[in-house]
N, C-alpha and C positions, 0 to 999 in steps of 0.2 A: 545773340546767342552763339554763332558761330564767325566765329573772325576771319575762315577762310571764305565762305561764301562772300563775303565782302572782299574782301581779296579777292575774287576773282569779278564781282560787279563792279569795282572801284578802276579795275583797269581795261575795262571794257567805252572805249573808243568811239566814237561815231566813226563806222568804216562806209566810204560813198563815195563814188568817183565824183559825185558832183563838183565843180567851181563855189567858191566861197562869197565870192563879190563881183567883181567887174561882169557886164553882163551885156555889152557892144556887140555881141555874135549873137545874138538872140536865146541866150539863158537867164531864166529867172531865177534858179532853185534858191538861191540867197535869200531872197523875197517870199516865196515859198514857203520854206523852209520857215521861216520868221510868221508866217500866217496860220502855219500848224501846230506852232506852238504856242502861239497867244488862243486860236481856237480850243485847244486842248483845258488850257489853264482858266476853270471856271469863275474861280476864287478872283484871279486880275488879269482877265479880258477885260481892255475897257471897249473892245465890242461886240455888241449885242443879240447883233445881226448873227454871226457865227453859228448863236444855241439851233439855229432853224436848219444847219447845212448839217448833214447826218458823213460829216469827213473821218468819222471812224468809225463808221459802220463794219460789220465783218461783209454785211450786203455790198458788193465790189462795183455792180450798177448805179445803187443808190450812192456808194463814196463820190463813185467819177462823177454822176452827175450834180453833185453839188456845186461845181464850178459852173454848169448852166443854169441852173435857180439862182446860186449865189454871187450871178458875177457883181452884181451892184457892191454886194457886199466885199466881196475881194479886194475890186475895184479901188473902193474908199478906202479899206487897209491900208494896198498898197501907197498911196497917193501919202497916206500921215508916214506912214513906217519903214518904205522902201527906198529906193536910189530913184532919183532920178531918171533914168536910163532907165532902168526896170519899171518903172511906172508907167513910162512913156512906149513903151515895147510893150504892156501888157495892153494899154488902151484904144492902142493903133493895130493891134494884132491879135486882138484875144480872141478870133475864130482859129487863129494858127494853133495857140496855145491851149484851144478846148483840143484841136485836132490831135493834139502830143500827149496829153494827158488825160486824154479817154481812150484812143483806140491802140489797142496793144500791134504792134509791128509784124508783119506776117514773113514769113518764109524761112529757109530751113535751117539761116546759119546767122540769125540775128543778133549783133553782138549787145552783151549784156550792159555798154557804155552808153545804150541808143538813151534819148531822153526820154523815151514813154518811164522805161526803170527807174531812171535816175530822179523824175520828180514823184514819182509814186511809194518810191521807195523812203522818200522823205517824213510820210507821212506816219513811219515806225519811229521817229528819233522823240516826239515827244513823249512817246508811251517809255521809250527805256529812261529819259532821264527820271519819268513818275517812277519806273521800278529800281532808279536807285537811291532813291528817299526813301521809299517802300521799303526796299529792301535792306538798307541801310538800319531803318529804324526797325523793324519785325528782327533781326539777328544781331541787335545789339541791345537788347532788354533781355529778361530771361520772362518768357511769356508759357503759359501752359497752351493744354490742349485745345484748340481749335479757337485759341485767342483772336481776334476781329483782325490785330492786325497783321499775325501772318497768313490769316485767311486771305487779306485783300494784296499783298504784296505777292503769292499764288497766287491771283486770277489776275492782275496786273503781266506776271511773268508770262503766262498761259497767251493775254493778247501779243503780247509782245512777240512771243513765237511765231503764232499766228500770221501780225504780220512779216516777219524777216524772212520768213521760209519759204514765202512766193519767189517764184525763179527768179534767177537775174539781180536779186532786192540789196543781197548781203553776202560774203562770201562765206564758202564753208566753214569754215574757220569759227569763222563770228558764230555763226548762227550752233555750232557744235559744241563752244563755250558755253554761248547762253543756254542751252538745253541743259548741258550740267549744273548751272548755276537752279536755274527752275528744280532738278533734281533733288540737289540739297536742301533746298529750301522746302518742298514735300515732304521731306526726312524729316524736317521740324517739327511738323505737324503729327507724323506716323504713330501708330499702335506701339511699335517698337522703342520707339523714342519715348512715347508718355511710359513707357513699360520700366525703363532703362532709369529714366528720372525716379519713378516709385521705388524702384530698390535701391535706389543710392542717398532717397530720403528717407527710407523706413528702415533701412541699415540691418533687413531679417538674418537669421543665424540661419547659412548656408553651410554650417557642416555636416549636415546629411549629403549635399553630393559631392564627391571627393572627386566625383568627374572634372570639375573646377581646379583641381591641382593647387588648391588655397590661393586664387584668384579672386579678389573682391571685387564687385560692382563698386567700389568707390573706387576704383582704379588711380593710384598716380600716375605709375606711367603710360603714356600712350601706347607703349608695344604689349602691356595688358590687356588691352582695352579689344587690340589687333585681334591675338590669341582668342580672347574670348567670342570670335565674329571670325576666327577662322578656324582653326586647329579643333577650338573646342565650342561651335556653332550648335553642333546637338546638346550637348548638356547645357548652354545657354538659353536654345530653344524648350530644352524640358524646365531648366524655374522658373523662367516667364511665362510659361503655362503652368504652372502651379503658382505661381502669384498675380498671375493677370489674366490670367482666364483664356479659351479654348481660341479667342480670337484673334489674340496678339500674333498667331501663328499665320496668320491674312496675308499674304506678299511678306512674308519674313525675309526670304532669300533675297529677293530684290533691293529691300529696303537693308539688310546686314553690309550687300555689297556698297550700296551708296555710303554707310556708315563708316566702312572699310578706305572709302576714297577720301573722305571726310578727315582720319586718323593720320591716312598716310602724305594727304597734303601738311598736314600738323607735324608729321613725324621728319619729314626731308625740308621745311620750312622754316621751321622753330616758330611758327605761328602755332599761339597757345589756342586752344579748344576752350570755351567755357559754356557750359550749360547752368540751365536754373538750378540746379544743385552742386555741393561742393563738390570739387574732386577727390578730395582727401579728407578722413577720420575725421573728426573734431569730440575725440576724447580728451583731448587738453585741453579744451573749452575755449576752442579759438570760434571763434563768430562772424568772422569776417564775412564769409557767403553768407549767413544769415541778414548781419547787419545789410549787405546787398541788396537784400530780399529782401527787407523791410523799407530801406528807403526810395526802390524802386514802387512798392507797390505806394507808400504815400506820397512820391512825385504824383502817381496817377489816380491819387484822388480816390482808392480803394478802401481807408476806414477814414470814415469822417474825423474821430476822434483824434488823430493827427493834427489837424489844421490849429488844434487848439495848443501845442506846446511847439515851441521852438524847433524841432529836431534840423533844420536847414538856413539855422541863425547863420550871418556872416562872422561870427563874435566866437573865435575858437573855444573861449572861458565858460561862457552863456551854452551854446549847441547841446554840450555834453550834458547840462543839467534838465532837459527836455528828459532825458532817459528817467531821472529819479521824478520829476513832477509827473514824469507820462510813464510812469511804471506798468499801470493797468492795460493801458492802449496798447503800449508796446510788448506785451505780453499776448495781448490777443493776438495782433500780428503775425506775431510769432511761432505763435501756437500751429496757425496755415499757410506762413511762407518757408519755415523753416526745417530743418530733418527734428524727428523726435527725440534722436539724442541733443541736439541745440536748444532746444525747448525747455527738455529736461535740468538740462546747465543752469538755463537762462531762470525759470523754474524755483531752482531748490540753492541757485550761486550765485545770485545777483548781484549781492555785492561787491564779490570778488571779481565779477564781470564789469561794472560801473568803475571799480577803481582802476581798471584798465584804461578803459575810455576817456575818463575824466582826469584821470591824473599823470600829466605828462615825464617823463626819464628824465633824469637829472645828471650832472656833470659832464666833465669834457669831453670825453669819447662816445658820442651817446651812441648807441645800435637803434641803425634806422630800419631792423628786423619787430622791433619791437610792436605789439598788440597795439598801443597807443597811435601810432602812426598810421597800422592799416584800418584801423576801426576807424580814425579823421576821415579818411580818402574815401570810405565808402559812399559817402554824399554826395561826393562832387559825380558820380559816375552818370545818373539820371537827368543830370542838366548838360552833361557833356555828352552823351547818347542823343540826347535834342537837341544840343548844339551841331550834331555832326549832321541830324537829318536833315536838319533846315538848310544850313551850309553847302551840303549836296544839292539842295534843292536852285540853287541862284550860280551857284561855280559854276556852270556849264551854260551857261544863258548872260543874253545882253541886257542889263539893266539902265534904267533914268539914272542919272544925279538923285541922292536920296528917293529911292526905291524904299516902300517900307520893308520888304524883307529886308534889306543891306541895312538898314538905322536899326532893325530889331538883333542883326547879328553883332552888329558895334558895342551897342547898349549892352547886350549879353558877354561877351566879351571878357571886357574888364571882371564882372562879377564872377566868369569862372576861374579866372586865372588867380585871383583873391584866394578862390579856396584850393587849389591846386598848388598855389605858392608856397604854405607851410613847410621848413626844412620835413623833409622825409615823406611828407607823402605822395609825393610820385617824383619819378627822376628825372633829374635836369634837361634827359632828353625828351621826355613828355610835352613835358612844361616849356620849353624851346619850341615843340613843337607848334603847341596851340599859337604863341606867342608871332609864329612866323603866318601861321593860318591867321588870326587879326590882322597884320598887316596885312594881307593881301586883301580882304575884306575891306579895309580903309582906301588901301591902292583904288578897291573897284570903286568908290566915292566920290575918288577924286574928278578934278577935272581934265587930268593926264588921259582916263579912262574913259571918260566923255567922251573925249574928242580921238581914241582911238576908235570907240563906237558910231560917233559919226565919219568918221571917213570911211569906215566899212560900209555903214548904211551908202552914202550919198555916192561910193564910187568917183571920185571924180578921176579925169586923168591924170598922172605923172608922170607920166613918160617926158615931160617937161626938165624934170627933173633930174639934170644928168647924173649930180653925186650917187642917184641908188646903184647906178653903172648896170642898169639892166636889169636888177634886183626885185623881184617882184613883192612890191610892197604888202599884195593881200594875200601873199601865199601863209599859211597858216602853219607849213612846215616846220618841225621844232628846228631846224638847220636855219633856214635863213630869217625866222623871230631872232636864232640867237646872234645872225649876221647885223640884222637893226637893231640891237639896243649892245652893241658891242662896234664894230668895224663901221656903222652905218648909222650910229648914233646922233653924232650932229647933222647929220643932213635927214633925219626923221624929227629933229630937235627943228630946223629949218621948216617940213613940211607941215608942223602940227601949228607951227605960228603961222604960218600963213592960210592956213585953212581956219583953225579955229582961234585964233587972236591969244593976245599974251598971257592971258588968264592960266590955259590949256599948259603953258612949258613954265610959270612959277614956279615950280620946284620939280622942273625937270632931271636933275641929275639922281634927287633921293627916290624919285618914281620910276625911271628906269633901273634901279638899282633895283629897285623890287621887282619888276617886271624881272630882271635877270635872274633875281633869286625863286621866282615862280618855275622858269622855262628849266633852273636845272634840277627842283623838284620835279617836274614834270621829265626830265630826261631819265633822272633814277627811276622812275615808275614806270617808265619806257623797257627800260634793263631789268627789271622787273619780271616783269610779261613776257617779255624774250625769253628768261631764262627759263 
């Protein structure tokens, strides 16, 4: 629903002074780290043991002590999932390391790098990657009021808080992003919000208040939208109390300002805004938000009557005629997802509606403005929305060889890019886009990927190895990723054979090539967030 809030969960970091691997001075957090997130993930823990150790408890007794109940269990994690070193350091040592990760450090000028933070603090990173599938998928659907799942992506956020705001955990920074993010995302859910949607679906004749200065709630431009949430906040506040009753007025100020932040991240961004309603008139009888609004709610399985006609064929020729066999269905639809004048169109125009859809422009120049093109695209949006949540869900985390998440994003794949492909319905740089997200998904399959995963896991040493020239192989820095698959390439092309056999570097040049083309998306997203 709102593209900024993603925007700002999307480049939100794991910030931790922790070490990422080598763990020869007696740090595990790597291992750790890797224990809290398989514990977390109930769906593919494959152990069991875990459900009985209460590690995310808000009770901060009951957390710590689950490493003395659960050491067996740890234990055996460790031992399948960790380094060597790490295994062996937790087994020969685990009263040290109950000692570091129960009892918080005492005196007056403790620094916030000590390990009691540093592995405690670990135990926040599973809960944010949950709230950026959460939150990914709850703000990229258009969902009404008090829908399950921005309910649950709020109360994800809320723990999240919870944990990062203990001292020491996370820096200000972070932790004062992530509040704003949590903000926004209550805004979705707000009185104001479901208020804001109702007028802009029910499109009422506000010329009784000229306090509006002939300002429409279907606002096009965003610095409308400003106006109407600042300059002219009380005349807004009086039709949202005459169209939505005495209660809308609940935390109005609070929630106008978050809207206000909402508009102006949109306005100095050129990050479009979209809500479950259109932004703009649809007296010309365009449908596009509608059609949105229809094939969102029969992605999710909301009228049965759906499932019975084509409307998500892959067959561009076939699709369109789902509308004329499913006339009745898609009218009902209609009827509740759509504003009353689309209805009405849809209603009393049908035809004229249907010949848009179904019947594609013709000759050399065609205008890829045309109704025909955006009415195609509206389909693909609901499996690209779930392509993205899922996607979110596995990029941040170390997966098997054939992982079923990664085979179910492969498989999906191709099928969206099918329908995304059509000349004009979305632009080359969209579709570029997905195109470059596949590969990387293939990349993380490979056995290139593998075996960067195992030499993280197993730590072994290098320091053998004089070509890195000191180069610290596990540093995860976007600086010295892009010194090893550039200045330090063949001598990582060297260490990955000799570690994980020839299998690992068979197409090692096309695999660091992706890995390059990863790190310098990953550096624009960098510059990004800077800015």
């Amino acid at each position: 629903m709102f593209y900024s809030i993603i925007f700002l969960t999307s480049l939100f970091t794991f910030i931790n002074s922790a070490p990422t691997a080598n763990s020869t001075n007696g740090d595990v957090s790597q291992c750790l780290k890797s224990f809290y997130r398989s514990a977390y993930d109930n769906e593919y823990n494959e152990y069991n043991c875990t459900k009985d150790m209460p590690l995310f408890s808000e009770n901060s007794f009951a957390q710590k002590t689950s490493f003395v109940t659960g050491k067996n269990c740890f234990l055996e994690f460790a031992k399948e999932e960790c380094s060597i070193a790490q295994y062996n350091l937790l087994n020969t040592r685990y009263e040290e390391f109950l000692d570091v990760i129960t009892n918080p450090p005492v005196g007056e000028r403790v620094p916030c790098s000590n390990p009691y933070f540093r592995y405690n603090a670990l135990r926040c990173e599973p809960m944010i990657e949950d709230f950026r599938v959460k939150g990914y998928l709850a703000t990229n659907i258009d969902t009404k009021m008090n829908d399950s799942r921005v309910l649950e992506a709020i109360d994800v956020c809320q723990k999240v808080l919870n944990c990062i705001s203990l001292p020491c955990y996370y820096t200000e920074q972070f932790v004062e992003k992530f509040t704003g993010a949590c903000k926004l995302l209550e805004l979705q859910n707000s009185l104001l919000m479901d208020c804001n949607i109702k007028l802009k679906k029910e499109s009422p004749d506000l010329s009784g208040y000229p306090c509006l200065g002939g300002i429409s709630f279907n606002y096009g431009e965003t610095e409308d939208g400003i106006e109407l949430l600042s300059t002219k906040r009380e005349c807004t506040k009086k039709v949202m109390k005459d169209f939505c009753g005495e209660k809308v007025l609940e935390n109005f100020d609070e929630m106008a300002e978050r809207f206000l932040i909402l508009l102006c991240i949109s306005c100095t961004t050129s990050i479009p805004i979209t809500t479950s309603i259109p932004i703009t008139n649809t007296t010309d009888g365009d449908m596009g938000s509608c059609l949105k609004q229809f094939y969102q709610a029969a992605y999710d399985g909301m009228y049965n009557c759906t499932n019975e006609f084509p409307f998500f064929s892959d067959d561009i020729a076939v699709q369109p005629t789902a509308f004329k066999t499913g006339k009745a269905c898609f009218l009902e639809a209609a009827k509740a997802e759509c504003t009353s004048a689309q209805y009405s169109f849809l209603s009393t125009k049908f035809d004229q509606f249907y010949e848009s859809i179904s019947i594609p422009p013709t000759g050399e120049n065609v205008d890829c403005s045309s109704k025909y093109f955006k009415y195609g695209a509206q389909k693909c949006i609901p499996a690209g929305v779930n392509f993205g949540a899922k996607s979110e869900a596995v990029g941040h985390i170390d997966t098997k060889i054939n992982d079923s998440r990664v085979l179910y994003l492969m498989e999906e794949c191709p099928k969206l890019l099918k329908c995304m492909e059509p000349k004009c319905f979305f632009t080359e740089k969209h579709v570029q886009s997905l195109r470059d997200i596949c590969d990387t998904i293939v990349l993380k399959n490979s056995e290139f990927m593998g075996c960067q995963v195992k030499i993280t896991k197993q730590a072994p040493d290098l320091s053998e190895y004089t070509c890195l020239d000191g180069l610290d192989f596990y540093d995860e820095s976007l600086k010295t990723q892009f010194e090893l698959a550039t200045l330090k390439k063949d001598c990582m092309k060297t260490i990955m054979e000799e570690v994980c056999g020839d299998k690992s570097v068979a197409n090692f040049d096309e695999d660091a090539a992706g890995i390059l083309k990863n790190l310098k998306m990953r550096a624009r997203l960098s510059v990004a967030l800077d800015n």
